[in-house]
LUMLOMI-774635 format. One record per atom (N, C-alpha, C, O): atom name; z, y, x. Coordinates in nm, 3 decimals, always signed. Atoms other than C-alpha are relative to their C-alpha. Example, Ala and Ser with C-alpha at 12.3 -4.5 7.8 and 13.67 -1.06 7.14 Angstrom:
BEGIN
("N", (+0.000, -0.119, +0.089))
("CA", (+0.780, -0.450, +1.230))
("C", (+0.000, +0.120, +0.090))
("O", (+0.066, +0.118, +0.194))
("N", (-0.006, -0.119, -0.082))
("CA", (+0.714, -0.106, +1.367))
("C", (+0.073, +0.109, -0.077))
("O", (+0.090, +0.220, -0.026))
This chain:
BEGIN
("N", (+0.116, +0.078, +0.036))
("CA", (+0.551, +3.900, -0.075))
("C", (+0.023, -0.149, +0.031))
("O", (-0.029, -0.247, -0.023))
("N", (+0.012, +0.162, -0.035))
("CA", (+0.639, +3.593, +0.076))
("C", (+0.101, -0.100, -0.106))
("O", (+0.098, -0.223, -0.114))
("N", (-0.084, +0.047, +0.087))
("CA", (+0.907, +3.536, -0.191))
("C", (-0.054, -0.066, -0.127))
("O", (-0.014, -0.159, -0.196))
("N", (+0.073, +0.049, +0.087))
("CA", (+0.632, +3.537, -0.413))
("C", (-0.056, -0.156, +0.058))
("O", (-0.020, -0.264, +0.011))
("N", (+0.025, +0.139, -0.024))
("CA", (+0.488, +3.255, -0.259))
("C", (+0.066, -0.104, -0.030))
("O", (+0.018, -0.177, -0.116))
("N", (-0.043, +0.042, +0.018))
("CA", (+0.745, +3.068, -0.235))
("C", (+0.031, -0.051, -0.144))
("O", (+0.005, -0.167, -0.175))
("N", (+0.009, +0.006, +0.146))
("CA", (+0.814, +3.086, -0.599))
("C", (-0.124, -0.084, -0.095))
("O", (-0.116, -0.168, -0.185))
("N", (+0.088, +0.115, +0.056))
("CA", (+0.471, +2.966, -0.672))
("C", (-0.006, -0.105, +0.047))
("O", (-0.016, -0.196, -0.035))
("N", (-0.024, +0.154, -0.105))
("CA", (+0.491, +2.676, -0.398))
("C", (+0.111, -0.057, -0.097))
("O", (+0.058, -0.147, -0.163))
("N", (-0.098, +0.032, +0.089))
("CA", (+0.801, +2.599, -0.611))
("C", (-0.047, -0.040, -0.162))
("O", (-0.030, -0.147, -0.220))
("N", (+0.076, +0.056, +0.117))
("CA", (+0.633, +2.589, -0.925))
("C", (-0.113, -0.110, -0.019))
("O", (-0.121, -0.179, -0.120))
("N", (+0.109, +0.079, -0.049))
("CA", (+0.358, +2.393, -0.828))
("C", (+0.086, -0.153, +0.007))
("O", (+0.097, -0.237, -0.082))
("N", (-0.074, +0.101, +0.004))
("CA", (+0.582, +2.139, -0.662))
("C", (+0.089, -0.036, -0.154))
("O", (+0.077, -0.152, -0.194))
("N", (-0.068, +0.016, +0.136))
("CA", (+0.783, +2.135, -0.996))
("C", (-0.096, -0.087, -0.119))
("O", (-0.055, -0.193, -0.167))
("N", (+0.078, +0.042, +0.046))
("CA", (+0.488, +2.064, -1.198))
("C", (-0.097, -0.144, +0.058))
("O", (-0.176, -0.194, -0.022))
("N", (+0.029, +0.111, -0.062))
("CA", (+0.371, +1.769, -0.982))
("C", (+0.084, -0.113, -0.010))
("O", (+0.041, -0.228, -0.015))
("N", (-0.090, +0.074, +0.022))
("CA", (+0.686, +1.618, -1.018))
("C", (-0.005, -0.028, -0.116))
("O", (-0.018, -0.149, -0.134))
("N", (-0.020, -0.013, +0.147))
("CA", (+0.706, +1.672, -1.382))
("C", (-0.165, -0.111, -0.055))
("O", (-0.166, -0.192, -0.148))
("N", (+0.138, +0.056, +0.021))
("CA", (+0.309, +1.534, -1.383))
("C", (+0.020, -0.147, +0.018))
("O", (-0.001, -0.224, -0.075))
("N", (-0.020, +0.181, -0.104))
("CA", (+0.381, +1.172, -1.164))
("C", (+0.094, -0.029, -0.086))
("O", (+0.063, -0.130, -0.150))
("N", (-0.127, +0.071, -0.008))
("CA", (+0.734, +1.129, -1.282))
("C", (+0.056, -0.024, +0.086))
("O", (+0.113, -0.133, +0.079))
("N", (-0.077, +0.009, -0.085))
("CA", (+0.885, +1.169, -0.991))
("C", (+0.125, +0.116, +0.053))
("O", (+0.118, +0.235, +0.023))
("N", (-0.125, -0.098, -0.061))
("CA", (+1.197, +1.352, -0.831))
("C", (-0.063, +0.082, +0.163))
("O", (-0.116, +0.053, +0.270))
("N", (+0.028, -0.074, -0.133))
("CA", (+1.166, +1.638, -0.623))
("C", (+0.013, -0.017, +0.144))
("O", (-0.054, +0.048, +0.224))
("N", (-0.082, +0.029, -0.130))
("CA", (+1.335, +1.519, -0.321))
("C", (-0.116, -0.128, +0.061))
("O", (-0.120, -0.156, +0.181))
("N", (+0.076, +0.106, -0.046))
("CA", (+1.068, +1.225, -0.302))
("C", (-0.132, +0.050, +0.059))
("O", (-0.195, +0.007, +0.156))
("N", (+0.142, -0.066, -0.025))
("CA", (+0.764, +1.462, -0.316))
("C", (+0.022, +0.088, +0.127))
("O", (-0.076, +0.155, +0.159))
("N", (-0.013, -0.068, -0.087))
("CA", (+0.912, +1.630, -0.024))
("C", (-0.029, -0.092, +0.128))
("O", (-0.112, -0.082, +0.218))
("N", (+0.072, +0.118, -0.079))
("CA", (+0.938, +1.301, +0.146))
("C", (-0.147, -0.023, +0.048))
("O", (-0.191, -0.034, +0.162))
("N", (+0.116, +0.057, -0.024))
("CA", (+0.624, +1.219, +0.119))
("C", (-0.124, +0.119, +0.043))
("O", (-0.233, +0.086, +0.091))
("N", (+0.053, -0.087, -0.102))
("CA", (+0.482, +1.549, +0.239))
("C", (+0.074, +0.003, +0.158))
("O", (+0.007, -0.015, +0.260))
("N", (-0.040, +0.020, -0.137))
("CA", (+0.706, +1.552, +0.538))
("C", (-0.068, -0.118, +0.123))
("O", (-0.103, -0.101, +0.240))
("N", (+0.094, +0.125, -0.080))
("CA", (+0.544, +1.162, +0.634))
("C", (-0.134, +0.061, -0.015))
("O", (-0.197, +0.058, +0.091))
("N", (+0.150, -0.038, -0.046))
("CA", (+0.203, +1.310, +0.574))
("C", (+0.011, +0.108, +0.124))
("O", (-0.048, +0.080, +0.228))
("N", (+0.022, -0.111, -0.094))
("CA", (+0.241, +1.611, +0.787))
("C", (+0.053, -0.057, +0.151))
("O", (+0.011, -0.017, +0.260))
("N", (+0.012, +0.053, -0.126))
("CA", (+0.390, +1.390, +1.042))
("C", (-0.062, -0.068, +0.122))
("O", (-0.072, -0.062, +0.244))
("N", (+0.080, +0.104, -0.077))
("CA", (+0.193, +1.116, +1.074))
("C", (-0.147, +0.011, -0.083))
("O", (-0.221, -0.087, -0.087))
("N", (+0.126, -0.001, +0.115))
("CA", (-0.109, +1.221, +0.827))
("C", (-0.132, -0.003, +0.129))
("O", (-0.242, -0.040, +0.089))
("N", (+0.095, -0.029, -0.106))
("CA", (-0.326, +1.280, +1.185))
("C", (-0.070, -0.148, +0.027))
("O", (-0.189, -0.180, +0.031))
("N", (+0.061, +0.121, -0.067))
("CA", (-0.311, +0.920, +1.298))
("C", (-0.082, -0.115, -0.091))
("O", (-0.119, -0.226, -0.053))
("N", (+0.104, +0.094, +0.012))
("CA", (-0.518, +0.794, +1.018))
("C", (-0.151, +0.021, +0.027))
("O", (-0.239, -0.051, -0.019))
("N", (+0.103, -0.079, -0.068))
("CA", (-0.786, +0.976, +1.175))
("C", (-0.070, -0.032, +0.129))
("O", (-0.183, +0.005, +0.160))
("N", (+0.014, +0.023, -0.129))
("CA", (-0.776, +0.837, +1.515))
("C", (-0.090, -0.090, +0.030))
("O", (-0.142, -0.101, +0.141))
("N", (+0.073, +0.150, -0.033))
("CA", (-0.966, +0.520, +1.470))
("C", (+0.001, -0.113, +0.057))
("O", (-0.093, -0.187, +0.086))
("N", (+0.012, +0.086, -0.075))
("CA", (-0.798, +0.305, +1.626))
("C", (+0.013, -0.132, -0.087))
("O", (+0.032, -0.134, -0.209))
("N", (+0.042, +0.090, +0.060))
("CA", (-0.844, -0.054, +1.585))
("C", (+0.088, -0.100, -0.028))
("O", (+0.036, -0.209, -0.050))
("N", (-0.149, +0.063, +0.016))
("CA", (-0.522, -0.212, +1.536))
("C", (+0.026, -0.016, -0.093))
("O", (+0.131, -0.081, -0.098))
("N", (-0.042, +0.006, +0.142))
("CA", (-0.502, -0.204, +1.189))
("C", (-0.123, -0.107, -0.086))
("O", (-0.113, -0.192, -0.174))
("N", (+0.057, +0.139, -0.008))
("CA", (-0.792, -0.395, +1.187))
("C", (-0.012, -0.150, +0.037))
("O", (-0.083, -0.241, -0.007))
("N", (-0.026, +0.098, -0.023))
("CA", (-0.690, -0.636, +1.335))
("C", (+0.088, -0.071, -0.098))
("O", (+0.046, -0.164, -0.167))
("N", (-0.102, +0.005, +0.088))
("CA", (-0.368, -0.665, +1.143))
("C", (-0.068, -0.053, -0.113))
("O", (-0.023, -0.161, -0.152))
("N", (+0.041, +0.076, +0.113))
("CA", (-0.594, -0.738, +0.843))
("C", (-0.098, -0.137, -0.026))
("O", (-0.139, -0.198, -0.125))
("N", (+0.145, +0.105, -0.034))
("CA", (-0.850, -0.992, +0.999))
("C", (+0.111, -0.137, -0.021))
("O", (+0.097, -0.227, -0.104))
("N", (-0.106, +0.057, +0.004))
("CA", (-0.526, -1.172, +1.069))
("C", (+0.057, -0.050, -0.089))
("O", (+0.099, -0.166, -0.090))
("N", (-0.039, +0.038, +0.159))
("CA", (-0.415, -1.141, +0.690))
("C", (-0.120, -0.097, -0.032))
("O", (-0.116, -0.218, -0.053))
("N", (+0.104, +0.070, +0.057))
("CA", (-0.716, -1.249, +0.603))
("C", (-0.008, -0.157, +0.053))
("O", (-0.038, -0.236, -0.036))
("N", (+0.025, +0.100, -0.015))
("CA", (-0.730, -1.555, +0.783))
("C", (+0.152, -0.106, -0.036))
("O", (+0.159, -0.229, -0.035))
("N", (-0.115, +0.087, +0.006))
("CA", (-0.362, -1.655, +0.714))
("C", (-0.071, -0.037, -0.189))
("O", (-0.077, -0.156, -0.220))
("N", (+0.058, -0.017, +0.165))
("CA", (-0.512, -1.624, +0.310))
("C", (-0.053, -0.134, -0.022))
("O", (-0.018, -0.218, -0.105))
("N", (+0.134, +0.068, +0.000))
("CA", (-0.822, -1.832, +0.411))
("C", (+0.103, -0.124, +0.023))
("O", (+0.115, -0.199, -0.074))
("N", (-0.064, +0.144, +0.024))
("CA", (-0.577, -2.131, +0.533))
("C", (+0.115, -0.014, -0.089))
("O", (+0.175, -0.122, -0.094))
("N", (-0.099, +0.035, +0.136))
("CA", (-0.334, -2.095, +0.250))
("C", (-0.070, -0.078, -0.106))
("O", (-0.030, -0.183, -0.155))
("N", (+0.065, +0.062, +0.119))
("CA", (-0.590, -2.163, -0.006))
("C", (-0.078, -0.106, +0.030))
("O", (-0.124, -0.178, -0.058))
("N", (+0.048, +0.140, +0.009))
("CA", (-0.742, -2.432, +0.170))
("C", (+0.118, -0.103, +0.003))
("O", (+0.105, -0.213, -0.053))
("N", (-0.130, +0.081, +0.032))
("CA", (-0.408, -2.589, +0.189))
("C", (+0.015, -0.057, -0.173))
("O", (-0.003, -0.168, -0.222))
("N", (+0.010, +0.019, +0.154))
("CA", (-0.363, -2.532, -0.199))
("C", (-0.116, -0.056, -0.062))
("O", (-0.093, -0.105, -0.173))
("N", (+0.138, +0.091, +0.032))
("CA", (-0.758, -2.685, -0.244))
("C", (+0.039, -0.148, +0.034))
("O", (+0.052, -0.229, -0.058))
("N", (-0.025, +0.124, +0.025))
("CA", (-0.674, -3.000, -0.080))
("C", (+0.159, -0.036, -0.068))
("O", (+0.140, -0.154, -0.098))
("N", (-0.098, +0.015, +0.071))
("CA", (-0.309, -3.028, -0.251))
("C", (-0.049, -0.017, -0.158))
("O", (-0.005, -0.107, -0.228))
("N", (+0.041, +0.014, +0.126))
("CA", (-0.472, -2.986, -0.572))
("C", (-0.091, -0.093, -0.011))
("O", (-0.089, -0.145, -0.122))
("N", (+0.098, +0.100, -0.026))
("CA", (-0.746, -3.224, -0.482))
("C", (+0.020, -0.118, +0.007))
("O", (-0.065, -0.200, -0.029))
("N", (-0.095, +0.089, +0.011))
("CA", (-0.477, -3.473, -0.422))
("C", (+0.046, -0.076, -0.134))
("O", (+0.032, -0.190, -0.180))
("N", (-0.114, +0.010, +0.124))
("CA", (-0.240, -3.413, -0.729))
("C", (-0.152, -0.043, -0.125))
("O", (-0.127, -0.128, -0.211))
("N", (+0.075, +0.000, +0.088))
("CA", (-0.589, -3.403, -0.941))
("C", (-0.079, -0.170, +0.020))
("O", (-0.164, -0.226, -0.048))
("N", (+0.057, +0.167, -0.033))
("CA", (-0.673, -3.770, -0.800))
("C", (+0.134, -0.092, -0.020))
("O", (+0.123, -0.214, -0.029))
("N", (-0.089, +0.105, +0.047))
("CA", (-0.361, -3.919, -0.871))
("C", (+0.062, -0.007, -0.122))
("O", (+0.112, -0.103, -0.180))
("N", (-0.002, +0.022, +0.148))
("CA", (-0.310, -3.809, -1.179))
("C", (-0.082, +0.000, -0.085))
("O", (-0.067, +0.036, -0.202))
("N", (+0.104, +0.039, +0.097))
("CA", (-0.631, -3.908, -1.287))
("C", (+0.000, -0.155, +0.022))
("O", (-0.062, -0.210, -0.070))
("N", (-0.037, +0.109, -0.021))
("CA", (-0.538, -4.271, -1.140))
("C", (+0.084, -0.083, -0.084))
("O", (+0.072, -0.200, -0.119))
("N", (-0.122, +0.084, +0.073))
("CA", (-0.211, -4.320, -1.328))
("C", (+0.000, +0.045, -0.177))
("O", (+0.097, +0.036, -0.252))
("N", (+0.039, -0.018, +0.129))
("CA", (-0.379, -4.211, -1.669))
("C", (-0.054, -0.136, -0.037))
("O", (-0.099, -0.156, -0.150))
């Protein structure tokens, strides 16, 4: 009986691959990282929040950088017109 299983687990996976476009060997991958680490997005911790507050604020002074740069370039080449 368990052969049977297998067989359908096999088919299944086959058809998933065949579905995505992907290679078998990847879809294995990527069950192996879930089953490893699939727990710790669960945990709640807050570290990953941070990580993005962080993005976010590197963002926030990029584009004010690029506001006054453009604010610049858009005053001097409205000068030498």
């Amino acid at each position: 009986m368990r052969t049977d299983l297998s067989l359908e687990y096999d088919k299944i996976m086959a058809e998933l691959c065949q579905e995505f476009g992907i290679v078998n060997s990847q879809l294995h991958k990527w069950k192996k990282a879930l089953l490893d680490g699939g727990a710790g997005v669960f945990k709640g911790t807050s570290k990953p929040q941070q990580s993005a507050n962080i993005d976010i604020d590197k963002l926030h002074a990029t584009i004010g950088r690029l506001k006054v740069e453009n604010d610049f370039l858009e005053r001097v080449l409205g000068r030498s017109r």
